[in-house]
VOKE-607734 format. One record per residue (C-alpha): x, y negated, z. Coordinates in steps of 0.2 Angstrom, whole numbers, padded with zeros to 4 digits, always signed. Last residue first. Example, Ala and Ser with C-alpha at 12.3 -4.5 7.8 and 13.67 -1.06 7.14 Angstrom:
2
+0068+0005+0036+0062+0022+0039
END
This chain:
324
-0257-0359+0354-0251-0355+0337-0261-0362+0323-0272-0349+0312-0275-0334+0305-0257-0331+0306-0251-0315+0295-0239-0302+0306-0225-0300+0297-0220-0280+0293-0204-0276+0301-0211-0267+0316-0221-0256+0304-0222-0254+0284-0212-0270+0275-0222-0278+0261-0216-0269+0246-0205-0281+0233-0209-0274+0217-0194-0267+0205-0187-0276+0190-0190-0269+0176-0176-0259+0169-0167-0262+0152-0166-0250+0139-0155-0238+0140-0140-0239+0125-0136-0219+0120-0120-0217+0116-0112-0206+0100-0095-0201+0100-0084-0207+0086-0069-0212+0093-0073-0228+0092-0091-0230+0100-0107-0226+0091-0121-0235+0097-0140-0229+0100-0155-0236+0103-0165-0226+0089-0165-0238+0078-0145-0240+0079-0142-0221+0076-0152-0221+0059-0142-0238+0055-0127-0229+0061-0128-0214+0051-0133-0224+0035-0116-0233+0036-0107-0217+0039-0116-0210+0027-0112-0225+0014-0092-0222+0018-0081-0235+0030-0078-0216+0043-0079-0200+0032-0098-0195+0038-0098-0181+0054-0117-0180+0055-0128-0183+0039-0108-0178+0029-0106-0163+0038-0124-0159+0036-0128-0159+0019-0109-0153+0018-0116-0135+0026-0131-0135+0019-0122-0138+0002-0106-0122+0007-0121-0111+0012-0131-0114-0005-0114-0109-0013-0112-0094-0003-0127-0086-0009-0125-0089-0024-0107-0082-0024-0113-0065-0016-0129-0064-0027-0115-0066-0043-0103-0051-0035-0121-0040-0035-0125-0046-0054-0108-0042-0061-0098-0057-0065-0094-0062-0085-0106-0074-0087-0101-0082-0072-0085-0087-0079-0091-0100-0088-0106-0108-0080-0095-0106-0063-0078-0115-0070-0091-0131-0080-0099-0133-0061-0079-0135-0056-0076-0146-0071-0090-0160-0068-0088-0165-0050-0068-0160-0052-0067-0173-0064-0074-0187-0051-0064-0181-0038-0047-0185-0048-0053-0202-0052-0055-0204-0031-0039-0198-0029-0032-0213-0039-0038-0222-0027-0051-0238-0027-0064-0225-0020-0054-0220-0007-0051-0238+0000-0072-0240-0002-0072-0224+0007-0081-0207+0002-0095-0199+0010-0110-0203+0000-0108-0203-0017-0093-0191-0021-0096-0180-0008-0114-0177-0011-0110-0175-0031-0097-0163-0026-0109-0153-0017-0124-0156-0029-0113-0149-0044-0108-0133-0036-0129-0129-0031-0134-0135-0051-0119-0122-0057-0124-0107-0046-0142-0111-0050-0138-0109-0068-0128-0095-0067-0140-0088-0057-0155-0090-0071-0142-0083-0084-0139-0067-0074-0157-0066-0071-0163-0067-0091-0148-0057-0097-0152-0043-0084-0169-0041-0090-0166-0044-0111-0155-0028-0107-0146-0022-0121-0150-0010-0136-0136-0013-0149-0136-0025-0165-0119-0030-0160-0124-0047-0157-0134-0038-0144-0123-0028-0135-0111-0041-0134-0123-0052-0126-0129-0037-0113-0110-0033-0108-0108-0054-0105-0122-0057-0095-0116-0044-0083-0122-0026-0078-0115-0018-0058-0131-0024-0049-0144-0014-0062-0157-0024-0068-0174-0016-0073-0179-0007-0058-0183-0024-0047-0166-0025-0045-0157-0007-0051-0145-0001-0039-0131+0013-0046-0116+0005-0042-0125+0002-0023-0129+0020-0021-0114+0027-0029-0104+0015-0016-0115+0022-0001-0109+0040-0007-0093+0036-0009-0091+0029+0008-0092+0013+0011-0087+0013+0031-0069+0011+0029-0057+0008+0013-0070+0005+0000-0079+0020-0010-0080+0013-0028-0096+0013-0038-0091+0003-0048-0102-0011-0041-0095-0006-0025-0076-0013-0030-0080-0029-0035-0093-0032-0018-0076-0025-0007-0064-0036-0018-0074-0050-0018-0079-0052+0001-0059-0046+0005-0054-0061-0005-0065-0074+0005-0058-0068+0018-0039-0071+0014-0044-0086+0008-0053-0091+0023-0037-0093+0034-0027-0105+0019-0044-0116+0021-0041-0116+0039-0021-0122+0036-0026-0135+0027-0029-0149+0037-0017-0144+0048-0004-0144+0036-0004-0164+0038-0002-0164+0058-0011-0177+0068-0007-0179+0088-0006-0198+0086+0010-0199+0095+0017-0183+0085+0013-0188+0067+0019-0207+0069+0036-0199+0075+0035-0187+0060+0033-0202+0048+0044-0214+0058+0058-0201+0055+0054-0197+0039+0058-0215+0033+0073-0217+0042+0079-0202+0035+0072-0210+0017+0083-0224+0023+0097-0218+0026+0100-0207+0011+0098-0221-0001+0082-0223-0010+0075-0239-0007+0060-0244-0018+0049-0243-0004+0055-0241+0014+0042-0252+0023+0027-0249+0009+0030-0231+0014+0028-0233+0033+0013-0247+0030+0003-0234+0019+0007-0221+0036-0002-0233+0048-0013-0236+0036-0018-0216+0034-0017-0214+0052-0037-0213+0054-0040-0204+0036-0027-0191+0044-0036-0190+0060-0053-0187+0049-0045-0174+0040-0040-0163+0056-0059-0165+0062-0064-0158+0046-0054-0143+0048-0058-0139+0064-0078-0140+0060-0073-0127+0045-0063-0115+0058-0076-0115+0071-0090-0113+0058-0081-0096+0051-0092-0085+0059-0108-0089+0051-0100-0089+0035-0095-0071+0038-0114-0069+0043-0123-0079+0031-0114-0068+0017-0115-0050+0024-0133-0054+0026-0134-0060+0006-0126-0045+0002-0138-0035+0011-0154-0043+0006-0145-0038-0013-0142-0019-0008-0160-0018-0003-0167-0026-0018-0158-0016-0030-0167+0001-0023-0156+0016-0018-0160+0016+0001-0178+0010-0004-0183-0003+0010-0195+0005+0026-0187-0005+0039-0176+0009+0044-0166+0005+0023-0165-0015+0029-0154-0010+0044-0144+0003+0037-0140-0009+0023-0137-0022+0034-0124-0010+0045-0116-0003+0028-0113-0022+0022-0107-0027+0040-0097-0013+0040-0088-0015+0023-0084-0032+0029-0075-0027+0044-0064-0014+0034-0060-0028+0019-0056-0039+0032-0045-0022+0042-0036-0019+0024-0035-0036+0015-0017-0040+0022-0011-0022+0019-0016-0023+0002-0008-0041-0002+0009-0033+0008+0006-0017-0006+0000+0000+0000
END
């Protein structure tokens, strides 16, 4: 077994039984074992549960990149300082306030990306497992062969079988073959939600939770390509996934927009419209937001007590009339 192999070997394990458990699971509640349907309600389990589990690491993630957008003038002023000079000294110089920067703020540029670098691994393992069922493939752990027989040979709705793509049916109809009109009809419907659910992402990001200093950037260029090239990636190659991996991807691209509908509603980039719009909605509710970006609610002011006539001994006594 290769270093990859040995890498994927417990994730693939771990996701192999939560594929067998929901299967098991949907199968006692009266589902077909063999039917499409019960393969696919399993996938999309296995989905919202390994997504499920990697909030912690998603929420770290973004808390990382808001403390490199807080440092980020501080680090403009760095490079400004030592522009144009090239000389050994001052790009030590230069390093040195950058790192020194880095550890009295407590921000670290590699750790905005090191949770994406422990997803991959993950996401890999989802694939290969899905990839490799479709084919009827036992897996390393708890697919057996005959579970993997049972998903390669799963018909949705007992007209599509799971392991068919868009692709084969084309080919088999510009070839004057019989082909599926049945797989080619929902293949071609997930592609397009796969590409409208991409699109919506990037759209939300680009719109909404961007700064007017990001905006001006070049980055900001870069983001608007990716807003049209990576819905153009998933029409492309979708055409050529098996049904089962494309219920796996759609599911996992409506996860990823609730997941940045919220990010952005409730962590916004700080200067960006949702931030704005955040603090509006926070504002009307009696609310502030204070600089570090916790929320604090604003009580309203109290009335100002009664004054109670005092009970007993210290009550005054009321004169009726002159003292004799």
């Amino acid at each position: 077994m290769d270093l990859i192999g040995t890498i994927l070997w417990p994730l693939k394990w771990a996701v192999e039984l939560l594929l067998v458990a929901f299967h098991w699971l949907f199968s006692n509640l009266g589902m077909g074992y063999n039917d499409g349907i019960t393969w696919v309600l399993s996938i999309v389990g296995l989905v919202l549960v390994v997504r499920a589990a990697l909030i912690p690491i998603f929420v770290k993630q973004i808390k990382s990149q808001r403390k490199m957008l807080e440092v980020a003038p501080q680090l403009k002023k760095i490079q400004d300082k030592y522009k144009g000079k090239k000389d050994q000294f001052s790009r030590e110089a230069m390093s040195r306030e950058t790192m020194e920067l880095y550890k009295r703020t407590g921000t670290n540029p590699l750790a905005s990306c090191l949770p994406l670098l422990l997803q991959m691994p993950i996401f890999f393992a989802l694939f290969s497992v899905l990839n490799d069922a479709q084919r009827s493939n036992a897996g390393v752990g708890p697919l057996n062969q005959a579970l993997a027989t049972s998903f390669g040979n799963a018909n949705l709705f007992g007209v599509a079988p799971l392991h068919d793509t868009f692709a084969q049916q084309w080919t088999l109809w510009t070839s004057g073959a019989d082909f599926n009109l049945s797989v080619m009809i929902i293949a071609a419907t997930m592609v397009v939600l796969m590409t409208a659910s991409q699109f919506i992402t990037q759209l939300q990001i680009v719109s909404k939770n961007m700064s007017p200093e990001t905006k001006a950037s070049p980055m900001f260029k870069q983001q608007k390509i990716m807003l049209y090239l990576l819905p153009l990636v998933f029409a492309f190659s979708g055409v050529a996934f098996p049904l089962g991996v494309m219920f796996y991807w759609l599911t996992s691209n409506i996860w990823t927009m609730a997941q940045q509908f919220l990010v952005i509603r409730n962590m916004p980039t700080p200067g960006s419209e949702a931030a704005k719009a955040r603090e509006e909605r926070l504002a009307r509710k009696g609310k502030l937001i204070a600089t570090d970006g916790d929320v604090i609610i604003v009580d309203e002011p109290k009335k100002p007590a009664q004054r109670q006539q005092p009970v007993g001994k210290n009550r005054a006594k009321k004169q009726t009339g002159p003292k004799k």
